[in-house]
Structures are given as structure tokens and as C-alpha cells.
C-alpha positions, 0 to 999 in steps of 0.5 A: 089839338081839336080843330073845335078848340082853335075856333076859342083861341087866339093865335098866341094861345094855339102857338103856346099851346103847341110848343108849350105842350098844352093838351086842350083836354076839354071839347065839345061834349066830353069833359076831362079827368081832374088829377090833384097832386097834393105836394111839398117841396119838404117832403122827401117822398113827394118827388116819384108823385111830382114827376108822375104828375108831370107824366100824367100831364102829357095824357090826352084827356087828363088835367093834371094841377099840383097844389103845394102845401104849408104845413112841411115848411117847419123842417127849414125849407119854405116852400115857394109854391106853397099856399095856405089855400092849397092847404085848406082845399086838401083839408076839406078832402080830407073831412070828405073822405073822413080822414082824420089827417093830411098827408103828401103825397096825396092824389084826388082823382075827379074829387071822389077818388084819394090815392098814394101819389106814388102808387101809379097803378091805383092810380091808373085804374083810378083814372080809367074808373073816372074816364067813363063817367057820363054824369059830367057836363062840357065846360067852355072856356073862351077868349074874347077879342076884349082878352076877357076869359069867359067860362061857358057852362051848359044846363043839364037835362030836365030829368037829370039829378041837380047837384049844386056846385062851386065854380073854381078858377086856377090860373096855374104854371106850366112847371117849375124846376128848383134848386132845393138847399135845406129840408128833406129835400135839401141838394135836390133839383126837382121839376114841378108841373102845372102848379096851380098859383091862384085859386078862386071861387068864381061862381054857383052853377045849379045846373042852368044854362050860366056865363062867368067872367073869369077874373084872370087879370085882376087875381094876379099881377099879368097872366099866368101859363094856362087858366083852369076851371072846375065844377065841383059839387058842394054836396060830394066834391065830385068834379062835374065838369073842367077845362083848360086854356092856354094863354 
């Protein structure tokens, strides 16, 4: 982990980070890769997507969150992640890459690039594609000794192009394994990584200087594993700026 980072977190975090397998992917000056699997635990052709998130999640540089879907619940298995928020974000994705369906597996890269979830080399380039933009701000995300998390963005440059943008916090689950008794799925034992439980729009940034308390411990009964934060572009649903934090 970056030296940089251990300055925001506490004692606890940088240990849970350690041993959890955290990556702090977001430091000073840089800004990492968002990889949005959208899944289902009723979709037989989810887990090769499931299990590549997983390994993507390992990646330096990569924030890797799985949103479970609703709309497969109806062949008898209810998915236990599933969210009808996920659904709605997936949808929007869908108008904007003029879509006129949904599908799983679905990957969004940075929210301007949608691939086969099971096509890991589109989406490795994908990736690499996104990894070399420079149009992306540093995102901060920072414990207080209050155990308040605050989200810290920068201003852009006066000459730079203004996109506004929603400021989006996730509080996601390190991973979970389930035993799956009926549906496409059904006799299977899967893992599912950084399943995002909570999604919340926090904030408007049009390219000042801003601090947003982060409503980690109102969302949600306790704290989750890790709280997330995107910037995206209300015009294009291009990610601008993300970070992690473990708790």
C-alpha cells in the first residue's frame, strides 16, 4: 500500500486493508479504473464474468464492484444482492450506449466503454484504453478522527472542459460465497467480489474545489467492508474521478 494513503487511514483500516486484500487503487495525482460487472446469481452465464471481477479486483489501479441485478429473480431463485438500484443504473447504461436491452453479463469500463463480461481480452485493452487518460481528477477519501468519511475533490484547471457531475457513494462487501439451490445457477457454490450493498447520490461537483460528508453510518445499519466513491459525468456517464477506502 502507498505510503500517501496510510496518512488518511486509521490503524484498523491499514491492517484490514492488509490482510483483507484491499489495493488502495487512488493517490495523490492519479485516479483509478472503475469496472462495473452487472450480474445475477440467476444467470447461468454470470459466473466465468463473477470470477474474472474477482481477478480483476486484485489488479493495482483497478476498482472492481459488482451490481446485482432483479430482473433474473423470476426463474426461482432470489438473488440476495439483488437491488432494484443496481437495475436502474444498468438501465441508464443502456439508454446511454443506445441499448435497447439489458443484459448479464454486462461490464461498464470507466462508464464510457460496455463489454461481454466473459470476454477478458476486450476487456483487458479496454482497461489499458481507459488507464491512459488524463482528463480524470484525484479523488480523496478521508477518515476523521470523528470516524466521519469525507470525500475530498480538487478543482479543475481554469482552462479545462467542465463536465458537471453526480458524486455517487457505494459502500460495498469484500465478497460473498453462496450456496445456490434452485434457478439456472441452481447446486452451485459461487463467490462474488466487492458487491456493492448501498448506492447513494451524495453530491454535485462542477469542477470546484468541494468536501462531502459521506453518509457511511446513516445508509445502512454498521459499516460495510470498503466505501466507494464515483464522479461521474451527468452528460456522458464517463467516470471522472473514484476512490476506495477500506474501513
Amino acid at each position: 500500500m502507498n505510503r500517501m494513503l496510510f496518512k488518511y487511514l486509521s490503524a484498523p483500516a491499514i491492517a484490514f486493508a492488509l490482510l483483507a486484500g484491499f489495493v488502495a487503487p487512488a493517490l495523490a495525482g492519479e485516479s483509478p479504473v472503475v469496472v462495473e460487472l452487472f450480474t445475477s446469481q440467476g444467470c447461468n452465464t454470470c459466473p466465468p464474468a463473477d470470477a474474472y471481477l474477482g481477478k480483476l479486483a486484485k489488479r493495482k489501479g483497478i476498482i472492481a464492484l459488482s451490481f446485482h441485478v432483479t430482473y433474473w429473480d423470476y426463474l426461482g431463485w432470489k438473488d440476495p444482492f439483488g437491488s432494484p438500484k443496481s437495475t436502474k443504473r444498468q438501465r441508464r447504461y443502456a439508454r446511454q450506449f443506445k441499448r435497447g436491452y439489458v443484459y448479464t453479463p454486462q461490464m461498464v469500463i470507466d462508464g464510457q466503454t460496455e463489454i461481454v463480461g466473459s470476454r477478458s481480452a476486450q476487456i483487458d485493452r479496454a482497461i489499458a484504453r481507459a488507464g491512459e487518460r488524463k482528463d480524470k481528477i484525484a479523488v480523496r477519501l478521508v477518515e476523521g478522527a470523528d470516524g466521519k468519511v469525507r470525500a475530498m475533490l480538487p478543482a479543475r484547471a481554469a482552462s479545462a472542459k467542465i463536465e458537471p457531475a453526480t458524486v455517487w457513494m457505494m459502500l460495498i462487501d469484500r465478497s460473498h460465497t453462496t450456496k445456490i439451490k434452485r434457478g439456472e445457477n441452481g447446486g452451485k457454490r459461487l463467490t462474488y467480489t466487492h458487491v456493492v450493498r448501498t448506492l447513494r447520490r451524495v453530491g454535485v461537483w462542477r469542477g470546484e474545489k468541494i468536501e462531502l460528508e459521506l453518509p457511511v453510518t446513516e445508509t445502512i445499519p454498521g459499516r460495510r467492508d470498503a466505501c466507494v466513491v464515483l464522479v461521474q459525468s451527468d452528460k456522458t456517464g464517463r467516470i471522472l474521478g473514484a476512490a476506495l477506502m477500506p474501513f
